[in-house]
N, C-alpha and C positions, 0 to 999 in steps of 0.2 A: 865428471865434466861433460861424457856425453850425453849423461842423462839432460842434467841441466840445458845443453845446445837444443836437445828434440824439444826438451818442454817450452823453450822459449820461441822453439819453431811452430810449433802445434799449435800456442796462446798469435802468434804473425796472424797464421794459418786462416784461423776462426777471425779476427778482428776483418782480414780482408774478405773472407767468404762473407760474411756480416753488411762489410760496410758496400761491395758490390750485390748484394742482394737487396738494399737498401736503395740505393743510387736505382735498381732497376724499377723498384717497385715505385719511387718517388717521378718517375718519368713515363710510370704507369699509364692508360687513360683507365684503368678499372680500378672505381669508385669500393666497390665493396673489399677490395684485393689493399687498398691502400688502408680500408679503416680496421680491416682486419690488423694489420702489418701496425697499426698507429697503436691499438691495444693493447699488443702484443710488445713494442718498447715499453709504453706505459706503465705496463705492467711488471716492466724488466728496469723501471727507474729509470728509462736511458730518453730524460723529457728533452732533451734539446732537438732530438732527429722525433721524438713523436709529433713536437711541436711543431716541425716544418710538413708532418704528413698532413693533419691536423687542420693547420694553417689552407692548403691545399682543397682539401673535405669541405671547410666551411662555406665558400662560393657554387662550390656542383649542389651538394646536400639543401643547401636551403629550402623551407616549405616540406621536409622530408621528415620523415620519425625520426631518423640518426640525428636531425639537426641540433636536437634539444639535449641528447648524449656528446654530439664530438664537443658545443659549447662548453660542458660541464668539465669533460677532460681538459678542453684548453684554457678553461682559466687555473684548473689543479697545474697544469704544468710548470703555469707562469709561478704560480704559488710556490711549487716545490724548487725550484731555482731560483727565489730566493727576488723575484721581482714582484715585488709588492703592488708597484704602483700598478701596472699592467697585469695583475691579478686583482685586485680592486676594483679595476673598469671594467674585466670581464664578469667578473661574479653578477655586478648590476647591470651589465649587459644582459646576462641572464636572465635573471628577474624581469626585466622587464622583456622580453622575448617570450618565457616561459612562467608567468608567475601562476600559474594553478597548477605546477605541479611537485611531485612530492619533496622536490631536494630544492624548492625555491626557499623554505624557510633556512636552509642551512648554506645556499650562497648567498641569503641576504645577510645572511651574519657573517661570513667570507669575507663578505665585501668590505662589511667594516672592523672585522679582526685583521683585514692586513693593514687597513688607515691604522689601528694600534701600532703594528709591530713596524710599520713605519716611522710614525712619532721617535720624533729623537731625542739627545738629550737635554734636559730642562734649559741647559746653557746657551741651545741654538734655538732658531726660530721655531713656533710651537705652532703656528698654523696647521701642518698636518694633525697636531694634536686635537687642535678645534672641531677640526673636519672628523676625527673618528668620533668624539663625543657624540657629536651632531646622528654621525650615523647609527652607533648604537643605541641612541637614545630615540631613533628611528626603527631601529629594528624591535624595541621593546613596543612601543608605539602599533606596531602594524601585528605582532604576536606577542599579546600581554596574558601566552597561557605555556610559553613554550620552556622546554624545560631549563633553557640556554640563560634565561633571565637573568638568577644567582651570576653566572658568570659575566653576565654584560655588565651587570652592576657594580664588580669588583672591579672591571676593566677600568670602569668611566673610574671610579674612585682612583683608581691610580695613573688615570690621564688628568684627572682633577689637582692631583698630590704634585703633577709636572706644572702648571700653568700655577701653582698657590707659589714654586719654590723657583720659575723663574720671576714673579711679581714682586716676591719676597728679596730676592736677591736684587731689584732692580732700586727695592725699597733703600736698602742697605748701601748700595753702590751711591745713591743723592744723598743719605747720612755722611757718610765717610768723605763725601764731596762737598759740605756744607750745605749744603740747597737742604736746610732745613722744612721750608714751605713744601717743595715738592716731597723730600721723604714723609710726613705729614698726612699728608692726601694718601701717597700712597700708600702707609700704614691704615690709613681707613679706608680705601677701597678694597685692600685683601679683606679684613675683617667683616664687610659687607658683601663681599661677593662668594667667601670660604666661612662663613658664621661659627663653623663646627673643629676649623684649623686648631692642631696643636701647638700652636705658637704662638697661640694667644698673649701666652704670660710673657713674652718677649717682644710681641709688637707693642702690647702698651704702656712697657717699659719704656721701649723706644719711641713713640711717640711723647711721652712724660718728657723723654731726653732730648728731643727734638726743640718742645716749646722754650724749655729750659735754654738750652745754647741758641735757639734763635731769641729770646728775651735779650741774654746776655750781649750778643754782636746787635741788637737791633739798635738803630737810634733814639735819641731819649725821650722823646715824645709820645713813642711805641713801648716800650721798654715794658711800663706798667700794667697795661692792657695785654701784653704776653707773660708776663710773669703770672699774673691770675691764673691765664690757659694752665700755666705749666702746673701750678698749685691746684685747679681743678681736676687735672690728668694724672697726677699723683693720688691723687683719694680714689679717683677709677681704678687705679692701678689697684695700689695698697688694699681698697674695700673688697677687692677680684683675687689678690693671692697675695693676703695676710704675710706669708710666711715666705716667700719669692727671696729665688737666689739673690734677686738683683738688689735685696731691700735697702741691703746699708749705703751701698752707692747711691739708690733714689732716696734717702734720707738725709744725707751729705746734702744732693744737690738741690732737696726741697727747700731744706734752712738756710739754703742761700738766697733762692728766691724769693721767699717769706722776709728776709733782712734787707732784700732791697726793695721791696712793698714796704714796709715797715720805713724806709726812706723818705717814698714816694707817699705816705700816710703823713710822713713829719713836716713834711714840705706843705702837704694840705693847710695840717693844723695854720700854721704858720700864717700862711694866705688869708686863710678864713678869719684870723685874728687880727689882721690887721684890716681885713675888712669890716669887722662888727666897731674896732675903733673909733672908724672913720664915722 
């Protein structure tokens, strides 16, 4: 028990020597004494008090050698606690403060691996998503020899994989809501914007299924002229994956649309017959 009382006295002990040695130094006026001290957390992982030395550093130091070091520290800090956004603006602060020197190709990529790990999930707004694309696609752009490329590339692909699968989902949410017209469009704008999507075979399912149930709710006027669609999106379908889970249902739903063309054909006849009469 008494051991235990000293060691948790000893651990007091050290936090207060620490945190008043800290406090001294931060009210410092010696510039070299604080960046020393700011390293030295740094380097002890304790970024919240390097950040406030830091912070400090950046106003005296300006136009100085350290200036282009304390930068580099203070955007890691913000990085390693987990604030992205304010690690982001510093890294390209950076760069553009410092861009000829040796660690400018690896906080321009900094900058835009925290816009990644910012991105959220596909279900919320993907803006941040856009903006890292933009910047990695930026960073390949300005260093197309760096060895970082492979990984920028996978990134983008899996920032690409978040904006296909909330599109996707927005597609599906106007199906299930009826708005035929608009699931539609949106089933051909993924496929135009995502060419290479694995979910080919189920967008032009759903698109088939789309023409189909808007043929069916449509007024009778229209009816004929989306029946076609649906029966031309079926053979897209079918001639693309022969062998699709979804066949037997898209075949169900083709031979309906064909029998009520085949309607709208008898109805033709009919007209045109009593027109050659006349």
């Amino acid at each position: 028990m008494k051991r235990k009382s000293l060691f948790l006295f000893l651990i007091l002990l050290v936090f207060l020597t620490n945190s008043c040695s800290f406090q001294k130094v931060l009210k410092s006026d010696d510039a070299e004494k604080k960046y020393d001290y700011a390293i030295q957390l740094y380097n002890e992982k304790d970024y919240s008090r390097a950040l406030q030395l830091f912070d400090q550093l950046m106003g005296v130091t300006r136009a100085t050698e350290k200036s282009e070091r304390i930068y580099y520290y203070y955007a890691y800090c913000y990085f390693y606690q987990k604030d992205y956004t304010l690690a982001s603006y510093y890294f390209k602060r950076y760069c553009s403060n410092f861009p000829n020197t040796k660690t400018a190709e690896e906080c321009s990529f900094m900058g835009a691996f925290c816009n990644y790990l910012n991105s959220p999930d596909y279900t919320l707004d993907q803006t941040s998503t856009s903006d890292a694309i933009k910047d990695l696609q930026l960073f390949i752009n300005m260093y197309p020899k760096s060895a970082r490329l492979s990984e920028c590339n996978d990134l983008i692909d899996k920032l690409r994989e978040k904006l296909e699968s909330k599109d996707f989902r927005i597609a599906k949410l106007y199906f299930r809501m009826d708005d035929y017209s608009a699931a539609i469009t949106s089933l051909n704008n993924i496929q135009k914007e995502f060419p290479d999507t694995k979910r080919k075979e189920e967008i032009l399912f759903l698109i088939f299924k789309s023409y189909h149930k808007f043929a069916i709710e449509s007024v009778e006027f229209k009816k004929k002229e989306r029946h076609l669609k649906a029966v031309s999106a079926y053979n897209d379908f079918i001639t693309q994956f022969p062998e699709s889970a979804y066949l037997e249902e898209a075949k169900g739903l083709k031979e309906r649309s064909q029998k009520e063309l085949e309607k709208f054909y008898h109805k033709d006849e009919k007209i045109n017959s009593r027109i050659n009469q006349k």
